[in-house]
N, C-alpha and C positions, 0 to 999 in steps of 0.2 A: 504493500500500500504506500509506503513512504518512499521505494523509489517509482513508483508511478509519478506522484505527487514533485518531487525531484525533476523528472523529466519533463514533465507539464510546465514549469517555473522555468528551467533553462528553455524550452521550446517556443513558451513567451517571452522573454527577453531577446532569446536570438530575432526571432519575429521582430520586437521595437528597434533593436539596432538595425536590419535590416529598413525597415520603412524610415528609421532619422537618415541612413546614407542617400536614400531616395529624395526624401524632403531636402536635405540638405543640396544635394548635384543640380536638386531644380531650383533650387533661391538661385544658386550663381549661376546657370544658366542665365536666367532672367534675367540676374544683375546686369550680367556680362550683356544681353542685349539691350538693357536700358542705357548702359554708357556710350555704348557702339554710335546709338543715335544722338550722344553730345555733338554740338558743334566742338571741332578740336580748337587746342588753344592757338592764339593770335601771337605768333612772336615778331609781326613787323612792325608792330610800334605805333601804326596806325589805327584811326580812331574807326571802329568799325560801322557800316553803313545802318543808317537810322531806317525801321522796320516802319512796314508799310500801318501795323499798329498804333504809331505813336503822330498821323498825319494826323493834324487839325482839322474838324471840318471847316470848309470855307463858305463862308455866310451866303445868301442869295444878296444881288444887287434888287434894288425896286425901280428901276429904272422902266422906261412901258412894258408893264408886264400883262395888259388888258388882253382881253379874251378875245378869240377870233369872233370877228365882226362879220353881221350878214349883208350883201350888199343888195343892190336894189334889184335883182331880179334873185334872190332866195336864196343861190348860194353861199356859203361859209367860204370865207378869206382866210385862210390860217397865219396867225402873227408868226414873223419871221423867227428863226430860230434866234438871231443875234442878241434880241431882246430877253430872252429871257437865260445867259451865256451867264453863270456867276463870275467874280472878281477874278478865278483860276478854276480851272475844268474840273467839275467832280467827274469825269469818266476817267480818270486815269489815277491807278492806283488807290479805286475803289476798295473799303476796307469794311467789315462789319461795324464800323465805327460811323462808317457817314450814313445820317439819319435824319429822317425831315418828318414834323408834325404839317398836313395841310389840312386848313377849318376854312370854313365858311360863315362867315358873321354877319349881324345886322350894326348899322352903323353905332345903333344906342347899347351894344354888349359892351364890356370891359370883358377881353380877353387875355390881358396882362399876364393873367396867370399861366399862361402856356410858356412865355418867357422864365417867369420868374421861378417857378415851381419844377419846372423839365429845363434847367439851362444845360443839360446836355446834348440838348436836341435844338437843329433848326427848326425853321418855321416858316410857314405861307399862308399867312390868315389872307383870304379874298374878304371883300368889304362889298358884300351883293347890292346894297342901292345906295351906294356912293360913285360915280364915276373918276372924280376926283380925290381919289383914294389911291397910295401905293402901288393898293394890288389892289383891281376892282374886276368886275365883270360887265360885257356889253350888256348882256341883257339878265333883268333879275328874274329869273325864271329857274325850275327845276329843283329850287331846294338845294341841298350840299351837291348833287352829283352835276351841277354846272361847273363848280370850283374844282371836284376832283377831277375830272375830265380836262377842264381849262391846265392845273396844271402839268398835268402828262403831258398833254400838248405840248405846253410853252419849255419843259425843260427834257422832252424826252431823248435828246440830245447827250443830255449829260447830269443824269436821275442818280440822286445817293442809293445805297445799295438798301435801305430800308425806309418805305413810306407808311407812315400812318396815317389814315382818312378819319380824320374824328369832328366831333360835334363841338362847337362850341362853347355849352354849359359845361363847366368845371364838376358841382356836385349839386346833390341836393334832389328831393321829390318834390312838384312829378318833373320839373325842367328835365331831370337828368335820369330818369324812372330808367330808360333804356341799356342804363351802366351799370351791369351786375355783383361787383366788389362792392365793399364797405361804404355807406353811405353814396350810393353812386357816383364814386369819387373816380373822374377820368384822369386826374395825375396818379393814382392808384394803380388805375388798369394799364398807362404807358407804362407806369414801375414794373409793372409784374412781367410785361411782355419780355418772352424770351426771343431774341430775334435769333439764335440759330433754329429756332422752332418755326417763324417764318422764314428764313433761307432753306430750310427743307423741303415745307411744304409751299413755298408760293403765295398760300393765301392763309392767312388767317384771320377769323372774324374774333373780334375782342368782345360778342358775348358770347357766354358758356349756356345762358339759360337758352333751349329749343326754343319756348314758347313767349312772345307771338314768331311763328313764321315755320317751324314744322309742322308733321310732318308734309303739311301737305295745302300751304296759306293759298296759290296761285294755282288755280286746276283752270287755263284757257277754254277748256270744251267741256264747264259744268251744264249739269241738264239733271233737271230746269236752272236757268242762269237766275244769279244772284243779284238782284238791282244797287245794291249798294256797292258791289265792289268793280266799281268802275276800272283801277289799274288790271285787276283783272280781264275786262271785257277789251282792255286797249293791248293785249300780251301778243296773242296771234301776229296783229299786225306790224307790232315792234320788231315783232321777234326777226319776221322775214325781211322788214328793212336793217335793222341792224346785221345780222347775222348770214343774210341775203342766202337764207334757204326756207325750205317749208316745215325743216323736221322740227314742230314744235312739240315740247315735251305734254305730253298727258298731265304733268304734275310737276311745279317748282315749288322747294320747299327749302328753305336755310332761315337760321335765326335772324331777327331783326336785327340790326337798325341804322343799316348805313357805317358803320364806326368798325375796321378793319384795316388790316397791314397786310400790305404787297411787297415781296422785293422785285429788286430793278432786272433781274435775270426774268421773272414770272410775266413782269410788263412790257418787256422789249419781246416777250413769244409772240406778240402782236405786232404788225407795224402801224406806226403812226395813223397810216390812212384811218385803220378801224376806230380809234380815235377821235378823229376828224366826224367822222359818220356817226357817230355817237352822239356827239354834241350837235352835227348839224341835224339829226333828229328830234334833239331836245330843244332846240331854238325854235326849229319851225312847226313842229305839231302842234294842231290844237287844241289839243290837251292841256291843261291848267298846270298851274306851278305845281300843287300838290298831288295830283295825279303822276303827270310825267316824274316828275323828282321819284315816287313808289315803284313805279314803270324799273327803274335802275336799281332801287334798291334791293329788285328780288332778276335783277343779272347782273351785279358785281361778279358773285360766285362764280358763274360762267365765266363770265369775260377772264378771271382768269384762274381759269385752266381746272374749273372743277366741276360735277354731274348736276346736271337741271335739286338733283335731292339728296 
């Protein structure tokens, strides 16, 4: 019995020394490959080249930044690229660092807080019925998707690598009912966003809650049609002028409410024209500000690069 018990004790032990030589051969393994990928050292004395990391972003200019103008027989003039050129090109040596807040405000908001609260973030607040504003738009029409459209347009030339499309109220119910963090606090929701989570995915929308707008807010071919939801009844025919096909979804469904982050790889899968066409839909339809402006906010998700649901 005892040297049963003897042999069992030594056959354990040999056992643990055995699995520590194994644990052990693969820590240094691994070591060994984590050093591998140091940079080696510098012995020329020289100061070594500053990382694409540590670029500043460089401000936007306000110089005419106005929105493409309709001329007298309907079509949209798209404003020159030159105009909307910051101080030094953000297309070159784009980094997860360059970042732009663009809102759409009324002239009697105080948006200060987007400065003050997010100073690591630029910004392009449009001023929809002031023409004589900074950044203004021709025409006040469409709600925020006039400004976010306006500026793709004006800088899609040379687009930091991560935009956020947000609403102008900061916090508070019901102004800001649609911003689902702590006290509907939109310097909150910038804080939280993770942007390699929009550089992954392309598109993300900054609410978490489904509801209003799952699964299923825009059904183009409901039957019996529904008299009050007019963006709905205008979807079919948006869809084929924008989209310039007929496959319109049975069902679009994504959360509310306009307030999303695109990076600049997700928006250039588009060329500008689409862009163009976008807004010269939302200038000239008949559709009312609040209508059209809904019209867009249930095809953001589309436009870039995600399923009708």
């Amino acid at each position: 019995m005892r040297s049963s018990f003897r042999y069992f004790i030594g056959a354990t032990f040999l056992s643990f020394l055995v699995l520590l030589y194994y644990n052990i051969n693969y820590a240094r393994q691994h070591w060994d490959q984590f050093h591998q990928t140091e940079q080696p050292e510098d012995t020329s004395g020289e100061a070594p080249p500053a990382t694409a990391t540590t670029e500043k972003v460089v401000p936007f200019t306000s110089v005419d930044t106005s929105a493409p103008s309709a001329t007298s027989d309907g079509t949209i003039q798209p404003t020159s690229e030159e105009t909307a050129v910051p101080t030094a090109s953000l297309a070159t040596n784009i980094t997860m660092e360059t970042k732009v807040i663009v809102m759409a405000q009324l002239s009697a908001e105080n948006t200060s807080w987007v400065g003050d609260e997010l100073p690591d973030w630029e910004n392009a607040i449009y001023t929809v019925d002031d023409v004589t504003a900074p950044l203004h738009l021709a025409v006040n029409k469409g709600r925020e998707a006039n400004a976010y459209l306006t500026y793709i347009i004006q800088h899609y030339a040379n687009l930091p690598n991560t935009i956020v499309f947000l609403h102008s109220h900061k916090t508070g119910w019901p102004e800001a009912w649609h911003t689902d963090v702590k006290d509907y606090n939109n310097v909150l929701s910038v804080q939280k966003l993770r942007l390699d989570s929009v550089q992954n995915n392309g598109y993300v929308n900054l609410r978490c809650q489904s509801i209003p707008g799952c699964p299923d807010e825009i059904q183009p071919f409901r039957d019996p049609p529904e008299g009050h939801r007019a963006s709905e009844h205008a979807t079919e025919a948006a869809w084929k002028y924008m989209f310039g096909n007929a496959d319109v979804p049975q069902v679009i469904g994504v959360a509310c409410c306009s307030q999303f982050a695109v990076s600049r790889k997700q928006v250039l899968s588009r060329p500008k024209a689409d862009y163009e066409r976008y807004l010269k839909w939302l200038l000239e339809t008949s559709l009312d500000d609040a209508v059209s402006g809904r019209v867009l906010e249930y095809f953001w998700h589309i436009i870039f690069g995600k399923e009708p649901v």
